[in-house]
N, C-alpha and C positions, 0 to 999 in steps of 0.2 A: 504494500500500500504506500502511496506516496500523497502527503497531509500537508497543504499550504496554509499557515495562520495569516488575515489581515485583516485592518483595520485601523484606524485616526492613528496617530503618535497617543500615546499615553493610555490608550484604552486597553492596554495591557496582552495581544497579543504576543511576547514576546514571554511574558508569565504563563500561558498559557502553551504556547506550543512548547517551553519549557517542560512544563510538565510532563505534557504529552510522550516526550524524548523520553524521561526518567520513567512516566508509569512504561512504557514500551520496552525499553531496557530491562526494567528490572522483572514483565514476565517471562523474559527471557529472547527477544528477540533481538540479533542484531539490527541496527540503529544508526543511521548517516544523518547526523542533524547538519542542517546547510542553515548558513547564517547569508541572507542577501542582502542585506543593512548594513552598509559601510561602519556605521554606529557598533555595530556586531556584540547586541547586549547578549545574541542568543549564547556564543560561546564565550562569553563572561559569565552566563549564569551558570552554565556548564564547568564550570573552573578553570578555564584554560584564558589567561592573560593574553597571547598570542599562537599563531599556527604558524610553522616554517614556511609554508607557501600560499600563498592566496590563487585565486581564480584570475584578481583585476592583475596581480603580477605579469601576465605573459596571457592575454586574453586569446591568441592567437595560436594557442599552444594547443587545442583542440579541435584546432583545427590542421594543423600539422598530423597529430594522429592521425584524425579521420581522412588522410590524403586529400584536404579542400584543397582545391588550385588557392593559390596567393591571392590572386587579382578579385576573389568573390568576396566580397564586405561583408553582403548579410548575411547575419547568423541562421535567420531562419532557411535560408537558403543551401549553406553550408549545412542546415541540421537532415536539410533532401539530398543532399548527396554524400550525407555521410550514411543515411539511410540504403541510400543507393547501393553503396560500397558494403554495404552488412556487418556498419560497424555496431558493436555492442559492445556496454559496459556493466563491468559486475562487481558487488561488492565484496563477494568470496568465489572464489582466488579475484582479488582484484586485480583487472587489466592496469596498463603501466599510467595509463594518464590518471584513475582513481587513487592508483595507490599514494601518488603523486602529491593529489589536491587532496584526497581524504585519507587523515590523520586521527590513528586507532588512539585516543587518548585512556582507553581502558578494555576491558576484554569485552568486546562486540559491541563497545561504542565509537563509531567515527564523528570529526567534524570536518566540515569543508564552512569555507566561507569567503566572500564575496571582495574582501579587504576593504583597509581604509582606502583615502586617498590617492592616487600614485601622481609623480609627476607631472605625468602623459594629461589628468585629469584637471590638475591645477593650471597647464599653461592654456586649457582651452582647447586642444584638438582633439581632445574626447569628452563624452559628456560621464558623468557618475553612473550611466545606466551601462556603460562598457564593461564595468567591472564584473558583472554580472554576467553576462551576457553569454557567459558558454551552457550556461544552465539550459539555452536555449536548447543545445549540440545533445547534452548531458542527461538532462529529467529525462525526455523521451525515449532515449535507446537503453538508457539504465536497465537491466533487466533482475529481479528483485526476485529469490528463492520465498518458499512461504514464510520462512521465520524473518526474514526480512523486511525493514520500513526504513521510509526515507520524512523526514519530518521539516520545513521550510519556516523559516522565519521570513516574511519579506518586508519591505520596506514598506513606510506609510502611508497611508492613502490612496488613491486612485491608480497612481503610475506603475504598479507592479502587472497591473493587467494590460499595459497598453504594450509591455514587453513582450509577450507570446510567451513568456517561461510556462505558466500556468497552464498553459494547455499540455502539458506534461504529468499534470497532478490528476489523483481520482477523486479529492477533493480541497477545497478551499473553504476555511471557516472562516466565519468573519465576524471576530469581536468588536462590540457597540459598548459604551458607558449610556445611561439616561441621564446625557445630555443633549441639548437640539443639535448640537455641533458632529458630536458622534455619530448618531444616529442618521444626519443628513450624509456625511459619509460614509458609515455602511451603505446606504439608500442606492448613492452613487457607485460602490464599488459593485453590488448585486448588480445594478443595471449593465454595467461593462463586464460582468463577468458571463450573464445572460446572453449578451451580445458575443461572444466571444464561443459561447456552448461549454462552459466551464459549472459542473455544476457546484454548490456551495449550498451552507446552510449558517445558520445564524448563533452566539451564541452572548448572553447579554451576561454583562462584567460587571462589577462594582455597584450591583443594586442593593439601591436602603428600602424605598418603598415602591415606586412605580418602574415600570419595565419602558426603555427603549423602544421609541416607536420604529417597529420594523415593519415591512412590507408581510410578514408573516410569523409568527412565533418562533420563537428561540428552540434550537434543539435542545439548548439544556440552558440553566442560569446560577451566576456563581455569586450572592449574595457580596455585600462590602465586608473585607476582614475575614471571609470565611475560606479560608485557604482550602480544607477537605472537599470544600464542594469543586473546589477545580479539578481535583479527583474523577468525584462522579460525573464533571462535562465530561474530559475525556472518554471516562468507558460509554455515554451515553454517543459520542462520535465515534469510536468505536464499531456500534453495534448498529451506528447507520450507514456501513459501510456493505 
C-alpha cells in the first residue's frame, strides 16, 4: 500500500502520517517513509537529524537509471519511458537507485526524503518542486511485496497534487483543523485530487467541539490533545483500504 498525508501547514498531517509509519512498522511490516517537505518534519519525527543523500541532491539521477535520454525534462515523461524500459523498483532486495535514496535507519524501516534547499534551487533555475520530482519516476514503478508500505509526507497545501506524484498512491488523506482556513483547503485539495482521479478520504484533527466542514464526513477524527485516537484514525485508514 502506498498512503499520501495532506493538508494546510499546521493541520498536523505530518503527526499523522507519522504515526501511520510507527503503527505500520511496529505490526510488523517493512516501511519507506518519504519525507516530500523540504521542511522534512517527517524524518525528524522519525529521529533521524539528517539522511546521507537526498532525492533534490542529483534529481536526475533516476533518470540515469531508468536509461531516460538526457535531452527529456519531464519527469512525467521520463516516468513513460522508464515504464517502457520495465524499469522497477523494490524495497527488498532493493535495486541500486533505492538503496541509494532509501536509508534502512532501523530493521525494516526506511527513509527517503525530498531534501532541503540545494543551490540549483536558490539561484533560481529550478523551482522547490525539482527536489521532489523523481517520486514522479519512483511511487509508480515501486513494486511493494505484501508486508510492504510506502507512507508520504507531502508538502502543504494545494501544490502536491499539481505534481502528478500522487497519482502513484492508493490513497491520499487529507487532514482538516475546524478552522474556515483548513477546511477551505482541504475543500481545495479534494477538488484537484478528484480532478486528477486520485482517490482520498478525509480525516478531521484537533477537534474541541465542532467538526470541519468537509465536503463529506471524516473517515475517522482525532479529538485536540488526544494522541491515542491518532491510533484508531490510522487503523480506521487502514481498513478503508
Amino acid at each position: 500500500m502506498k498512503i499520501a498525508f495532506l493538508g494546510k501547514g499546521g493541520s498536523g498531517k505530518s503527526t499523522l502520517a507519522t504515526a501511520c509509519v510507527r503503527h505500520l512498522h511496529t505490526s510488523g511490516r517493512r516501511v519507506l517513509a518519504i519525507d516530500a517537505d523540504h521542511n522534512m518534519d517527517l524524518i525528524l519525527n522519525l529521529g533521524a537529524d539528517s539522511l546521507p543523500h537526498y532525492l533534490g541532491d542529483d534529481p536526475a539521477a533516476i533518470k540515469r537509471h531508468a536509461n531516460v535520454p538526457e535531452d527529456v525534462s519531464s519527469y512525467t515523461k521520463a516516468a513513460e519511458i522508464a515504464r517502457a524500459n520495465d524499469v522497477v523498483f523494490r524495497l527488498s532486495p532493493p535495486d541500486a537507485y533505492t538503496a541509494h535514496f532509501a536509508h534502512e535507519v532501523a530493521p525494516r524501516l526506511h527513509l527517503m526524503a525530498a531534501g532541503p534547499h540545494t543551490d540549483i534551487v536558490r539561484s533560481g533555475e529550478h523551482c522547490s518542486h525539482s527536489l521532489a520530482a523523481p517520486l514522479k519516476v519512483h511511487l509508480p514503478l515501486l513494486q511493494l511485496a505484501e508486508d510492504e508500505a510506502v507512507v508520504i509526507d507531502e508538502r502543504a497545501g494545494t501544490d502536491p497534487v499539481a505534481t502528478g506524484i500522487l497519482k502513484g498512491v492508493h490513497i491520499a488523506i487529507i487532514v482538516a483543523e475546524p478552522t474556515v482556513h483548513s477546511a477551505r483547503v482541504a475543500r481545495q485539495i479534494a477538488e484537484e485530487l478528484s480532478r486528477a482521479g486520485v482517490r482520498h478520504e478525509f480525516v478531521a484533527n484537533k477537534v474541541r467541539n465542532e467538526l470541519p466542514i468537509l465536503p463529506r464526513s471524516p473517515l475517522a477524527v482525532v479529538r485536540f490533545g488526544a494522541e491515542p485516537e491518532a491510533s484508531e484514525a490510522i487503523e480506521k485508514i487502514l481498513e478503508a483500504l
